[in-house]
CHARMM-style PDB file with segment names, atoms N, HN, CA, C and O in Angstrom:
ATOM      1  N   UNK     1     263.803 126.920 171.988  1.00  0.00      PROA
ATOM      2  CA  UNK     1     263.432 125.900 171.020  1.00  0.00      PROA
ATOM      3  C   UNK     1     262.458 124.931 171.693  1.00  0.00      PROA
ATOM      4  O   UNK     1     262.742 124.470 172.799  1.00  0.00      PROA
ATOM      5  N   UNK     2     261.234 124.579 171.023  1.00  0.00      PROA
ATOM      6  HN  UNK     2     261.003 124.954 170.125  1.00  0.00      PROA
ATOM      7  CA  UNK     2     260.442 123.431 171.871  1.00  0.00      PROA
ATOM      8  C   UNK     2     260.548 122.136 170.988  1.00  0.00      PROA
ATOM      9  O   UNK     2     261.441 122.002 170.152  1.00  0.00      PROA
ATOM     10  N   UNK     3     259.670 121.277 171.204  1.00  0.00      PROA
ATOM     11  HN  UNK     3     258.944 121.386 171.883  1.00  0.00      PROA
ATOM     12  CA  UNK     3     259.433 119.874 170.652  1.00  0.00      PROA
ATOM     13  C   UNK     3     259.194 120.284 169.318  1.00  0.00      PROA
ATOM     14  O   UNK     3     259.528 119.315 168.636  1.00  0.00      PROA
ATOM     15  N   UNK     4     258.758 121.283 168.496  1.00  0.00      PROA
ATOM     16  HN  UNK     4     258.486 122.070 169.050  1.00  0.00      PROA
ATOM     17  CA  UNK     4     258.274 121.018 167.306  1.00  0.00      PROA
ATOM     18  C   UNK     4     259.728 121.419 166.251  1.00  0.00      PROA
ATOM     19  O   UNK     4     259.972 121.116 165.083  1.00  0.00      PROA
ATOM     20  N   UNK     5     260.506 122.228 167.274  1.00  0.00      PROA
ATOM     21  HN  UNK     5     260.308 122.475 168.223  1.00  0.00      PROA
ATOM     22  CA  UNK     5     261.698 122.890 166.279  1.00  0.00      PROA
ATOM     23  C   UNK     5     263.019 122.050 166.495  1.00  0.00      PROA
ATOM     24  O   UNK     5     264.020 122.339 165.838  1.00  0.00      PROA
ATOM     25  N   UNK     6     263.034 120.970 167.447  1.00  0.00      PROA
ATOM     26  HN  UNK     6     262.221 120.736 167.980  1.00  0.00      PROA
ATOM     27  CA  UNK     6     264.249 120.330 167.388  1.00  0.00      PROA
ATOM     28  C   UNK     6     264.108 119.811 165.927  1.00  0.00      PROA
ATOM     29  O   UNK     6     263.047 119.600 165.339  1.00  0.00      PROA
ATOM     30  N   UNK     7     266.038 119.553 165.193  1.00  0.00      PROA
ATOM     31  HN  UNK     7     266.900 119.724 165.670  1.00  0.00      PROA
ATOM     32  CA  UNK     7     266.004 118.851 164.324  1.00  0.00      PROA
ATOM     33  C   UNK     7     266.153 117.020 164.411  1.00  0.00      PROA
ATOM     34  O   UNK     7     266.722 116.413 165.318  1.00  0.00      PROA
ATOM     35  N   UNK     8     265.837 116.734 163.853  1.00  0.00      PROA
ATOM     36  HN  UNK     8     265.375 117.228 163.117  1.00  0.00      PROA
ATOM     37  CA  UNK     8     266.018 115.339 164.119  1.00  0.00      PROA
ATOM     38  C   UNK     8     267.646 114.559 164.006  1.00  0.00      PROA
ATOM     39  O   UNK     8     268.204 114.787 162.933  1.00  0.00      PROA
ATOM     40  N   UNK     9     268.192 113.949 164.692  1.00  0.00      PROA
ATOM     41  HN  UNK     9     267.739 113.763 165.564  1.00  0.00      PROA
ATOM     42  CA  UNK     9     269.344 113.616 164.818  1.00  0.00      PROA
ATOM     43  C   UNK     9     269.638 113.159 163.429  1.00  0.00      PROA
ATOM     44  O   UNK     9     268.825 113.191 162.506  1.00  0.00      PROA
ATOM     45  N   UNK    10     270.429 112.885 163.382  1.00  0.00      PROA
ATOM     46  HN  UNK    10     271.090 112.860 164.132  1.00  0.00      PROA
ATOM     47  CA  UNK    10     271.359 112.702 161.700  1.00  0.00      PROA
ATOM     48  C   UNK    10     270.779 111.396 161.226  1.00  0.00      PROA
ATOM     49  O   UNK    10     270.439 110.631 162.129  1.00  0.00      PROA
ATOM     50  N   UNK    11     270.604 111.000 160.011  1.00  0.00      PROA
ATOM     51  HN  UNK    11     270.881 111.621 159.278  1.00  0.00      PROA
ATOM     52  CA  UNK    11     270.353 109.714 159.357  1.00  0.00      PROA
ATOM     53  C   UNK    11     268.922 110.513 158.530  1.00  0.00      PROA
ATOM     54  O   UNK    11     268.511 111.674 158.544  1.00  0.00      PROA
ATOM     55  N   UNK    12     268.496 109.378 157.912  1.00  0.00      PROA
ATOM     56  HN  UNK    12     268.830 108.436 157.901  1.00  0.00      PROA
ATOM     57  CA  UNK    12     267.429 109.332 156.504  1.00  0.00      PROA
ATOM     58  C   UNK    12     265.979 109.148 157.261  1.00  0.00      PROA
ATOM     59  O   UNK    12     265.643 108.550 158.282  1.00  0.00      PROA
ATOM     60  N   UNK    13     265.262 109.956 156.269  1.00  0.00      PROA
ATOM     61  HN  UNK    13     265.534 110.442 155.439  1.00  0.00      PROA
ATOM     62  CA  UNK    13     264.047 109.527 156.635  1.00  0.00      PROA
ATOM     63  C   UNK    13     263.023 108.638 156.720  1.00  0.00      PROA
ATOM     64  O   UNK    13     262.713 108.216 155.606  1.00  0.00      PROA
ATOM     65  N   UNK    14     262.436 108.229 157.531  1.00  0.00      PROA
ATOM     66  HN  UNK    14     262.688 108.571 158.437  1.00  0.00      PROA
ATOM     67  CA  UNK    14     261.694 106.873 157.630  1.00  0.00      PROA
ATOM     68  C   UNK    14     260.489 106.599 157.653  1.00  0.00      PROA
ATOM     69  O   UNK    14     259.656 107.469 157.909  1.00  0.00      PROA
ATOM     70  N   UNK    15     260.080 105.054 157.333  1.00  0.00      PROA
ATOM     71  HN  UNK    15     260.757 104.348 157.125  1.00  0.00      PROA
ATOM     72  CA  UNK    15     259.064 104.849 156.489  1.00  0.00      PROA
ATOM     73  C   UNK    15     258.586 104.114 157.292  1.00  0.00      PROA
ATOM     74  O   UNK    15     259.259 103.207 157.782  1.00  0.00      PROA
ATOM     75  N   UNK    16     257.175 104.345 157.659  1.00  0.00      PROA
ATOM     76  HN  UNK    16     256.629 105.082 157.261  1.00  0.00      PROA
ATOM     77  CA  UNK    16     256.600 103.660 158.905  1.00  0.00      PROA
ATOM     78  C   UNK    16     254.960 103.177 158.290  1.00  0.00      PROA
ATOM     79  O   UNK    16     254.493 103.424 157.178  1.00  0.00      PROA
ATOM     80  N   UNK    17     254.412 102.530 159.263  1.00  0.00      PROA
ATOM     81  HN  UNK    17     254.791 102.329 160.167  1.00  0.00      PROA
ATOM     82  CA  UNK    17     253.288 101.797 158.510  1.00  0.00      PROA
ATOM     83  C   UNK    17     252.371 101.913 159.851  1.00  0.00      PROA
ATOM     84  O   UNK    17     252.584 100.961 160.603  1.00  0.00      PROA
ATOM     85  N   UNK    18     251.317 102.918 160.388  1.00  0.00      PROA
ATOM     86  HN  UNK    18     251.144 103.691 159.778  1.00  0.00      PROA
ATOM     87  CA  UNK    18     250.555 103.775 161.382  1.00  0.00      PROA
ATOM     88  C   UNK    18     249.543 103.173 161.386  1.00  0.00      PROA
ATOM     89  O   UNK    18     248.631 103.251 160.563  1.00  0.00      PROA
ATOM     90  N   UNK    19     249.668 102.042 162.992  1.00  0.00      PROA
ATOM     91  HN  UNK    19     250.410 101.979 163.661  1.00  0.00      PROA
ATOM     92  CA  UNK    19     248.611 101.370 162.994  1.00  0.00      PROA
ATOM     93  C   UNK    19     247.466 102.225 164.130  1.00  0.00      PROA
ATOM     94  O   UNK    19     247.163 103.400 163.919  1.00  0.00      PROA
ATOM     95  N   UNK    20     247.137 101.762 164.836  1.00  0.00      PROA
ATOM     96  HN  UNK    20     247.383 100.808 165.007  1.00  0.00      PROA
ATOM     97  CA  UNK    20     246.236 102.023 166.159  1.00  0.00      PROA
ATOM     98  C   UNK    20     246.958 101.726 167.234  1.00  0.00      PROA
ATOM     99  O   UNK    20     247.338 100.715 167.825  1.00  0.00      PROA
ATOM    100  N   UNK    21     247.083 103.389 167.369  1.00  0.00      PROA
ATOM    101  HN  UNK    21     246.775 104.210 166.889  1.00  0.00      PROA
ATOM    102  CA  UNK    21     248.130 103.307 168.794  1.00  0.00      PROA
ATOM    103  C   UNK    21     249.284 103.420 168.874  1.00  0.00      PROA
ATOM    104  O   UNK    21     249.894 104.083 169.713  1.00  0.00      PROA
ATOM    105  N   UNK    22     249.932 102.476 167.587  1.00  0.00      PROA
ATOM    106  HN  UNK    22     249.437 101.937 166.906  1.00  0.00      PROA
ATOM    107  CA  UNK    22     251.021 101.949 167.176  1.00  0.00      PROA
ATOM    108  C   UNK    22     251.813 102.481 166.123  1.00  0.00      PROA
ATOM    109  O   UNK    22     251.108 103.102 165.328  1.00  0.00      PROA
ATOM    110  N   UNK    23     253.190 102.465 165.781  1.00  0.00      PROA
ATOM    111  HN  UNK    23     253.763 101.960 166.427  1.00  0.00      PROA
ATOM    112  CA  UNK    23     253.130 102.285 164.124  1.00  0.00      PROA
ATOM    113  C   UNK    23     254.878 100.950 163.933  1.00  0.00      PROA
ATOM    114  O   UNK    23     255.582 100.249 164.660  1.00  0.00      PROA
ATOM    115  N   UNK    24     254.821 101.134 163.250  1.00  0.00      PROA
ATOM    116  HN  UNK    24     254.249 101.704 162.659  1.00  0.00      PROA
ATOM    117  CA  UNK    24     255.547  99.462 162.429  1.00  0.00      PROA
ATOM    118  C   UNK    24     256.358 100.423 161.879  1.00  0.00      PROA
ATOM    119  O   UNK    24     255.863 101.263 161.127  1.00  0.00      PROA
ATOM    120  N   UNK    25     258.256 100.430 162.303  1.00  0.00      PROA
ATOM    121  HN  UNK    25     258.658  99.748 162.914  1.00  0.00      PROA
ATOM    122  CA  UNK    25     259.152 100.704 160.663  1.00  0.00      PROA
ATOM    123  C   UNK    25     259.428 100.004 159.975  1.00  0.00      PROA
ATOM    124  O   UNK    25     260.227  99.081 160.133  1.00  0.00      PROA
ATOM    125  N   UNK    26     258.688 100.348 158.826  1.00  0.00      PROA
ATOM    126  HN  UNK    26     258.039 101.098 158.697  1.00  0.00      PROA
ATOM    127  CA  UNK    26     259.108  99.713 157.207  1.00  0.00      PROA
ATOM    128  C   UNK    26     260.398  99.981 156.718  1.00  0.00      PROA
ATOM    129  O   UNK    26     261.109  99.246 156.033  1.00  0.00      PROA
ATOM    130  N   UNK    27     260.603 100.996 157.096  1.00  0.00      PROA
ATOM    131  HN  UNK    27     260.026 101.594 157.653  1.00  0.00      PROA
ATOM    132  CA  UNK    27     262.011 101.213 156.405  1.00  0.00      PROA
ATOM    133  C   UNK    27     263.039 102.392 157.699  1.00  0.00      PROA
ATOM    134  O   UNK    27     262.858 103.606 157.798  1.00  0.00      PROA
ATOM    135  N   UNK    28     264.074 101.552 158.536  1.00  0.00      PROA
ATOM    136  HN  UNK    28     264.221 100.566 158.456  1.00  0.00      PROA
ATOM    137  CA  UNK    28     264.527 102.322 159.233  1.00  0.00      PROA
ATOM    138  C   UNK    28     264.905 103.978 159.091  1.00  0.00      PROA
ATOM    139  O   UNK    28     264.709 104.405 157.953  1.00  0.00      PROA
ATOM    140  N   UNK    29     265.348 104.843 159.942  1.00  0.00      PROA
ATOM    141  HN  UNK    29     265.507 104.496 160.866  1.00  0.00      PROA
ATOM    142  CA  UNK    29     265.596 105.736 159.727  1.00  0.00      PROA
ATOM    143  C   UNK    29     265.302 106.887 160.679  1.00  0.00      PROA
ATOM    144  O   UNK    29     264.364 106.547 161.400  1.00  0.00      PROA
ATOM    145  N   UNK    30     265.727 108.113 160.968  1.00  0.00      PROA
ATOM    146  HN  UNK    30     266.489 108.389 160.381  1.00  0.00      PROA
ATOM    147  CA  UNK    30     265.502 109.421 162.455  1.00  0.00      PROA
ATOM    148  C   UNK    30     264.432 109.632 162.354  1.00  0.00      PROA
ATOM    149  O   UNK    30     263.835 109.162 163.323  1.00  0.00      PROA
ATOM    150  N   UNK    31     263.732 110.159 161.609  1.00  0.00      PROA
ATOM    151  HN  UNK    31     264.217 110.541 160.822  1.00  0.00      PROA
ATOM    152  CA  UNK    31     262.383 110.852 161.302  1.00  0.00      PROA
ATOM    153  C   UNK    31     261.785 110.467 160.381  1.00  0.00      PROA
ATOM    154  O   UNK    31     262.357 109.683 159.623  1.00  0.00      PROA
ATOM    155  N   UNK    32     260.377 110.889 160.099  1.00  0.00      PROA
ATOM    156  HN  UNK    32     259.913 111.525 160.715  1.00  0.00      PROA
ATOM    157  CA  UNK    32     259.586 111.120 158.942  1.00  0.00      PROA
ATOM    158  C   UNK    32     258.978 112.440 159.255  1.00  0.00      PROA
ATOM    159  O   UNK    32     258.861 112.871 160.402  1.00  0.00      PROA
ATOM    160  N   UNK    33     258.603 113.051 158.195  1.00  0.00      PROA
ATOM    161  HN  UNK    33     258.699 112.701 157.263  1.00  0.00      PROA
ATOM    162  CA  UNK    33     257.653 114.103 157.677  1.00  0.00      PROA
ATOM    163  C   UNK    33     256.608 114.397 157.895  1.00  0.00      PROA
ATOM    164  O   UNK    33     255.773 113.524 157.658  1.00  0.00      PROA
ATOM    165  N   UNK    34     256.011 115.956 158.538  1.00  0.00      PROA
ATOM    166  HN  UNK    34     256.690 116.665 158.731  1.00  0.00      PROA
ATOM    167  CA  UNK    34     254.379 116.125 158.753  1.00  0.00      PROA
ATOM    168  C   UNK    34     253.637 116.009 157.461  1.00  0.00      PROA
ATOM    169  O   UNK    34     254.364 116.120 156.474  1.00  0.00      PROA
ATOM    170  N   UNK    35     252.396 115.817 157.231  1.00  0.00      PROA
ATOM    171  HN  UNK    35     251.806 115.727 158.033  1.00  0.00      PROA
ATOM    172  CA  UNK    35     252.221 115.661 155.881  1.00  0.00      PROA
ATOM    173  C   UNK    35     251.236 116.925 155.929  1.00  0.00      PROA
ATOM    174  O   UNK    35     250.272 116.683 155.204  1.00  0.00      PROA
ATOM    175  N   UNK    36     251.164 117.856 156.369  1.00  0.00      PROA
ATOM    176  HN  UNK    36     251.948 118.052 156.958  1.00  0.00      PROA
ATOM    177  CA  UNK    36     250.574 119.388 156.306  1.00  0.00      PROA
ATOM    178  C   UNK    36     251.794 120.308 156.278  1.00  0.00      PROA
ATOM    179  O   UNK    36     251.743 121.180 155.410  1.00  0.00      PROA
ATOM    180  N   UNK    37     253.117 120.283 157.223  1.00  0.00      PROA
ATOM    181  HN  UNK    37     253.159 119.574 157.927  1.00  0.00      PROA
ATOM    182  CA  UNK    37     253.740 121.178 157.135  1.00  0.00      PROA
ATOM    183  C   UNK    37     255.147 120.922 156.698  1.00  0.00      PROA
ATOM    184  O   UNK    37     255.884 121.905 156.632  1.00  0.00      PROA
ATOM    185  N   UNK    38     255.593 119.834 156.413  1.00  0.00      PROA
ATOM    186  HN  UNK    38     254.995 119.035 156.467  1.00  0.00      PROA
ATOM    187  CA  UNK    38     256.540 119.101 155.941  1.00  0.00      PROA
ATOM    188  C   UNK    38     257.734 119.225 157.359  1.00  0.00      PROA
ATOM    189  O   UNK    38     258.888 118.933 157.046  1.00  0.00      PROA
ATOM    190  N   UNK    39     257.575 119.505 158.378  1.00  0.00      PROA
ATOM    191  HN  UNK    39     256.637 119.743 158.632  1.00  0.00      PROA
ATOM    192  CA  UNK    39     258.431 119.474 159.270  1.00  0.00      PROA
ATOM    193  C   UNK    39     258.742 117.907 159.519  1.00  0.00      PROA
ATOM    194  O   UNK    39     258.101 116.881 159.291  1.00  0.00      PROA
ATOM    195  N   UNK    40     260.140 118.200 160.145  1.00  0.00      PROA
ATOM    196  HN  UNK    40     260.661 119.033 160.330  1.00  0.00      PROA
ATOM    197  CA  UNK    40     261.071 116.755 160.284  1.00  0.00      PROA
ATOM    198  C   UNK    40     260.139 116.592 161.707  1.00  0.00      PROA
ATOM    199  O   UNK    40     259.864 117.513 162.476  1.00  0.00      PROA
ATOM    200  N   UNK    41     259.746 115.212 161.838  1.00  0.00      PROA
ATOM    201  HN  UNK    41     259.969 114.464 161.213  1.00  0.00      PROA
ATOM    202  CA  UNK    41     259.357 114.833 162.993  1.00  0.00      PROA
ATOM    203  C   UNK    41     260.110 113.525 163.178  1.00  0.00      PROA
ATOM    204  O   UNK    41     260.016 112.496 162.509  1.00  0.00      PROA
ATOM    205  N   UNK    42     261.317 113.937 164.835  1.00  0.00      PROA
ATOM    206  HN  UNK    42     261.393 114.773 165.379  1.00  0.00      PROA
ATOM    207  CA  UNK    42     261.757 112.188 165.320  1.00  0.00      PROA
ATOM    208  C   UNK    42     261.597 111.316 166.017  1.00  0.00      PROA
ATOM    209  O   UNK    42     261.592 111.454 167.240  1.00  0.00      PROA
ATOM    210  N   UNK    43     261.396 110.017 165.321  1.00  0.00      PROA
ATOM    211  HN  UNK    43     261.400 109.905 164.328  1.00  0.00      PROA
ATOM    212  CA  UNK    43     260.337 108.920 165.766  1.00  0.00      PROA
ATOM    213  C   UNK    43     259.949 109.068 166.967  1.00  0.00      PROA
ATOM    214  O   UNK    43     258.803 109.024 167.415  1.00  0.00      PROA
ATOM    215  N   UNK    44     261.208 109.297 167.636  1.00  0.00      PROA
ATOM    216  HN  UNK    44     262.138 109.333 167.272  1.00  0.00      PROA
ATOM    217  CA  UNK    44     260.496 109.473 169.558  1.00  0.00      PROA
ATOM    218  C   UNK    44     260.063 110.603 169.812  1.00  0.00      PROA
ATOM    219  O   UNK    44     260.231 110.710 171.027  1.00  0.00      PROA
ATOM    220  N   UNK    45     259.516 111.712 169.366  1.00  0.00      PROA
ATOM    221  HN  UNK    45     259.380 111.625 168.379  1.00  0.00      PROA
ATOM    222  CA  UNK    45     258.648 112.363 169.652  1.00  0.00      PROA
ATOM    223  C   UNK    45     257.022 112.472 168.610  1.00  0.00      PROA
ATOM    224  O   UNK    45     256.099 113.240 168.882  1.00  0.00      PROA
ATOM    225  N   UNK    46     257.041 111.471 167.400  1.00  0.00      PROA
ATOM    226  HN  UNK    46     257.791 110.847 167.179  1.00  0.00      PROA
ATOM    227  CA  UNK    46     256.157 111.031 166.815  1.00  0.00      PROA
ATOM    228  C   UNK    46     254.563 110.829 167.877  1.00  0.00      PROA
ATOM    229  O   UNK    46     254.548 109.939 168.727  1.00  0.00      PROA
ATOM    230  N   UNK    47     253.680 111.488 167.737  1.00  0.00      PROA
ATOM    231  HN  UNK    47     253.693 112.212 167.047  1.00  0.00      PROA
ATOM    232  CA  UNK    47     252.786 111.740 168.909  1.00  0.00      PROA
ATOM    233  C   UNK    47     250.744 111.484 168.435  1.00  0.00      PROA
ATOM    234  O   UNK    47     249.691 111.322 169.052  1.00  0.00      PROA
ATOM    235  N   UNK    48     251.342 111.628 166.571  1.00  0.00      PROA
ATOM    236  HN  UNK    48     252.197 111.759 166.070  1.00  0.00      PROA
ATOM    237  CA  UNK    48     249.854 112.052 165.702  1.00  0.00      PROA
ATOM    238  C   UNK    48     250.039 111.534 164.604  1.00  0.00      PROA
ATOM    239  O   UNK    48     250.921 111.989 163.875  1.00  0.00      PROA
ATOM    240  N   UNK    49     249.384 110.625 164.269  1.00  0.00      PROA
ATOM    241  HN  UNK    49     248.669 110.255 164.861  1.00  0.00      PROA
ATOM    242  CA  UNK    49     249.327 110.376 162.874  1.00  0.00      PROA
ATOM    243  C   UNK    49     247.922 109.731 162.334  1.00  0.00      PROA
ATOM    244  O   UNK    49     247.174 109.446 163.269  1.00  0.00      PROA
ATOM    245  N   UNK    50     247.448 109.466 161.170  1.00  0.00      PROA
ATOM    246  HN  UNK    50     248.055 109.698 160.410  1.00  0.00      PROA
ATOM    247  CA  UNK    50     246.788 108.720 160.990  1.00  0.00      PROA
ATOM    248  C   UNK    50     246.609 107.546 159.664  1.00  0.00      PROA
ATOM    249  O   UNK    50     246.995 107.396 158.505  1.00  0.00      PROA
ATOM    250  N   UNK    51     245.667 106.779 160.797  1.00  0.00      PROA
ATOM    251  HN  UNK    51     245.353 106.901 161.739  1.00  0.00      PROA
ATOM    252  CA  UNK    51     245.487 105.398 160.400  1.00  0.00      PROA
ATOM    253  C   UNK    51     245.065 105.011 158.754  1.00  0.00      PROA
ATOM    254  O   UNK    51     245.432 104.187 157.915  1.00  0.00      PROA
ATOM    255  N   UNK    52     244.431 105.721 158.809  1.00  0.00      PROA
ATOM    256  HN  UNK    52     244.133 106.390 159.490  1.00  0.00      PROA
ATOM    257  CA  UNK    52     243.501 105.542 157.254  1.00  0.00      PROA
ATOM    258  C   UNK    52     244.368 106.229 155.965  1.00  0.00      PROA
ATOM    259  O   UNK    52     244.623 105.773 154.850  1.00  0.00      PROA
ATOM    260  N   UNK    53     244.706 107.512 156.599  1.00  0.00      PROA
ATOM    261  HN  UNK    53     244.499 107.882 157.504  1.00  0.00      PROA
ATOM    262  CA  UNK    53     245.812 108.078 155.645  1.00  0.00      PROA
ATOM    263  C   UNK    53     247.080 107.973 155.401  1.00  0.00      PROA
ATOM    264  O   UNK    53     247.650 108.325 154.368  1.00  0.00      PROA
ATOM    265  N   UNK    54     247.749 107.282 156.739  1.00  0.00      PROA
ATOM    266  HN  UNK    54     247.286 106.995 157.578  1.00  0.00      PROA
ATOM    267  CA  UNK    54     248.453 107.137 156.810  1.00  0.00      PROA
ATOM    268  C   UNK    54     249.940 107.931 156.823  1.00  0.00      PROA
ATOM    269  O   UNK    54     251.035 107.505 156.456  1.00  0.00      PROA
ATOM    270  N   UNK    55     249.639 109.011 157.283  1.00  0.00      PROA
ATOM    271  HN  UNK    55     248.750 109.358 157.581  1.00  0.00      PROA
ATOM    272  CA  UNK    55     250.348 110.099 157.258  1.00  0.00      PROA
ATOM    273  C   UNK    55     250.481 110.442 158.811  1.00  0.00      PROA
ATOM    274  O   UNK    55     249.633 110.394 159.703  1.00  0.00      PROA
ATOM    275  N   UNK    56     251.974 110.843 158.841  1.00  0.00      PROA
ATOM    276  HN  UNK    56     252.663 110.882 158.117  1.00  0.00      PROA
ATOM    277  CA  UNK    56     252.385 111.894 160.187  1.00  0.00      PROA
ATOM    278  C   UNK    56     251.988 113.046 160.209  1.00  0.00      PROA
ATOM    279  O   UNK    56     251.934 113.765 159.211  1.00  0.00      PROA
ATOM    280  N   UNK    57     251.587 113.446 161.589  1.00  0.00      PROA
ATOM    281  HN  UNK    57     251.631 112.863 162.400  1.00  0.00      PROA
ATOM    282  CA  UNK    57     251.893 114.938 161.893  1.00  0.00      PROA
ATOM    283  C   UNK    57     252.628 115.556 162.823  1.00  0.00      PROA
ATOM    284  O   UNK    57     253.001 114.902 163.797  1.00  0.00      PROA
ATOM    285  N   UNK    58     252.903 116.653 162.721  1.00  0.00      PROA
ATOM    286  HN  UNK    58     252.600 117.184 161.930  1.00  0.00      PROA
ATOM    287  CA  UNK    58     253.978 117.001 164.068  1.00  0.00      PROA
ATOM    288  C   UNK    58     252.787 117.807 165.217  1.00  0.00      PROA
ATOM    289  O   UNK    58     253.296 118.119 166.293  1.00  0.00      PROA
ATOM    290  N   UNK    59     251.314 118.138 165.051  1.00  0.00      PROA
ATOM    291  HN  UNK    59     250.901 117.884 164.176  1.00  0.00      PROA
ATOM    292  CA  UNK    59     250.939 118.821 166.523  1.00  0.00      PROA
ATOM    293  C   UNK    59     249.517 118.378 166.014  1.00  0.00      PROA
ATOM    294  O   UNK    59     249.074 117.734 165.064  1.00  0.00      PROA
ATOM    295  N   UNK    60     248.934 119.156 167.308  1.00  0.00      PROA
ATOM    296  HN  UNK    60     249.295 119.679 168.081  1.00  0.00      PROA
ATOM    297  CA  UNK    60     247.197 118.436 166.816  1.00  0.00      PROA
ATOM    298  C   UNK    60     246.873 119.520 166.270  1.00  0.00      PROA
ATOM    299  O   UNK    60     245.722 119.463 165.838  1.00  0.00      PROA
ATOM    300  N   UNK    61     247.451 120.631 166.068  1.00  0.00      PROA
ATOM    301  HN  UNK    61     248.386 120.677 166.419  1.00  0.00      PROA
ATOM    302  CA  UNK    61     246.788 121.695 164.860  1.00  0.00      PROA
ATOM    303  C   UNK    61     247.122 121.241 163.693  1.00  0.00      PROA
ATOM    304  O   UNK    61     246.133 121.343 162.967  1.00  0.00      PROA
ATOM    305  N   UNK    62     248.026 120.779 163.116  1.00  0.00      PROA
ATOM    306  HN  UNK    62     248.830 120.696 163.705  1.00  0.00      PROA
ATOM    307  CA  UNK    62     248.375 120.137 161.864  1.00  0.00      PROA
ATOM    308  C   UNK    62     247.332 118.611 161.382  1.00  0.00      PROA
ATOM    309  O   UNK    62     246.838 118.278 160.304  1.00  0.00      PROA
ATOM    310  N   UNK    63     247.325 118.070 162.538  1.00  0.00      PROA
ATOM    311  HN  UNK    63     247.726 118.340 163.413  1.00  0.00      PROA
ATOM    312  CA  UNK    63     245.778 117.552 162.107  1.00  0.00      PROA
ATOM    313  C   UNK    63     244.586 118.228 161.628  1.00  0.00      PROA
ATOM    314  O   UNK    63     244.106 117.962 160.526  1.00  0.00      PROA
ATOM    315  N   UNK    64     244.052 119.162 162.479  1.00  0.00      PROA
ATOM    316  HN  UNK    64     244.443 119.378 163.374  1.00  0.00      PROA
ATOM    317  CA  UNK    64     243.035 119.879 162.294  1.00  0.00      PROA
ATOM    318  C   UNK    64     243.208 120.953 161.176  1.00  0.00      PROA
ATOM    319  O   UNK    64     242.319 121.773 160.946  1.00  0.00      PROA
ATOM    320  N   UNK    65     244.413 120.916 160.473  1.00  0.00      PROA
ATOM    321  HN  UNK    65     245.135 120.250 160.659  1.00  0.00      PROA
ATOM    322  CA  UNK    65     244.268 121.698 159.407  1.00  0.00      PROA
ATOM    323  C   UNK    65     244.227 120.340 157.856  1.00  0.00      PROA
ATOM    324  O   UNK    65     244.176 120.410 156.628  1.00  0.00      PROA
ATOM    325  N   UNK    66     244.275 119.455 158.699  1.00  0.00      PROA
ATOM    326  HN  UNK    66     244.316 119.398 159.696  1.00  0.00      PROA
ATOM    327  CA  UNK    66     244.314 118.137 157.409  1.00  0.00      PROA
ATOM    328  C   UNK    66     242.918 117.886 157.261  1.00  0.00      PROA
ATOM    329  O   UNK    66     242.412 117.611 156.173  1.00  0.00      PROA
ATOM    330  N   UNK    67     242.282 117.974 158.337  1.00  0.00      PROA
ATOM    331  HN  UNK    67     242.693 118.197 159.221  1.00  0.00      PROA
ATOM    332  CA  UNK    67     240.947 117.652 158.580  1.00  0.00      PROA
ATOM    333  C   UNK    67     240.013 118.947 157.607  1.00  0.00      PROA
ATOM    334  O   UNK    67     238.989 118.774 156.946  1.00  0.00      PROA
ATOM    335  N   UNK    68     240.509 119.757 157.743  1.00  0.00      PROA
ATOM    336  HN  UNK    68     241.341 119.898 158.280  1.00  0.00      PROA
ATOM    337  CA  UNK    68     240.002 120.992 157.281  1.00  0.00      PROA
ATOM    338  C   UNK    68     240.224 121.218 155.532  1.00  0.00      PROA
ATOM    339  O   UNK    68     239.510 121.907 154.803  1.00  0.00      PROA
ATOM    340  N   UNK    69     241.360 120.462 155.161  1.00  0.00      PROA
ATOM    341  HN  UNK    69     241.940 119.903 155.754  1.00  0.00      PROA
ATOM    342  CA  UNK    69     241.509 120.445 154.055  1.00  0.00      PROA
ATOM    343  C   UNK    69     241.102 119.207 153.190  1.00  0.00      PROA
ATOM    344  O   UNK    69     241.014 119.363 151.972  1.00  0.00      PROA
ATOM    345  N   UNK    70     240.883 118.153 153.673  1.00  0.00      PROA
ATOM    346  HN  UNK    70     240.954 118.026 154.663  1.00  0.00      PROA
ATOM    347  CA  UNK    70     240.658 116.863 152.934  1.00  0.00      PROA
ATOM    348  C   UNK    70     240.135 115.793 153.342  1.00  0.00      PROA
ATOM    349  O   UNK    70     240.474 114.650 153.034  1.00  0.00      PROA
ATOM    350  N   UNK    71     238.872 116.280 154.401  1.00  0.00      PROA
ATOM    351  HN  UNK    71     238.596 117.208 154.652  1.00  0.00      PROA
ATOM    352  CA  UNK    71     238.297 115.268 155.019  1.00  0.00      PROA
ATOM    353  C   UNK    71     238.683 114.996 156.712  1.00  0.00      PROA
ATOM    354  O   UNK    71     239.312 115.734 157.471  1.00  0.00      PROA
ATOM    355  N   UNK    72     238.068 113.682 156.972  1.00  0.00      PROA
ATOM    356  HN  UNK    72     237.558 113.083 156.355  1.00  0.00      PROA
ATOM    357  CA  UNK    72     238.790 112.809 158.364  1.00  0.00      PROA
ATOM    358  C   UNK    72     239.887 112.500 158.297  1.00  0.00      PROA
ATOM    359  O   UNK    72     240.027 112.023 157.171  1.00  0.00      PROA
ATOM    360  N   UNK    73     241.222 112.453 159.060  1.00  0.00      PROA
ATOM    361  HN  UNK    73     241.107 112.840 159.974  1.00  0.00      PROA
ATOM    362  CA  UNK    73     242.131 110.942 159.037  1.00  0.00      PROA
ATOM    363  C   UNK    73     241.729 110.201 159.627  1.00  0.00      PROA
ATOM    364  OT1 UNK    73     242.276 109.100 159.692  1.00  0.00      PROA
TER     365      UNK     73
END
């Protein structure tokens, strides 16, 4: 099992606000969601996201397939 297939420890999913560099929880909780592959990603291994879209990802191919589908993040 590597970093992308652990599940995220128990509790609800969370709502974060992805600044630069950074991100802010809005709403506590283990994980949030890739927004290409819907995999559970938990906060402490949270690594990619972006600013403008504001969306998680779980690897830098899941970026590059966001990029590929709908622009920059």
């Amino acid at each position: 099992m590597n970093i992308n297939e652990r599940l995220p420890s128990a509790g609800s999913e969370a709502l974060l606000d992805y600044g630069h560099g950074e991100f802010r929880v809005v709403r506590p909780g283990a994980f949030v969601r890739c927004a290409v592959t819907g995999a559970p990603i938990r906060l402490e291994d949270l690594r990619y996201w972006s600013v403008e879209w504001q969306e998680a990802y779980v690897s830098p191919e899941a970026v590059q397939l966001r990029v590929r589908r709908g622009g920059r993040p």
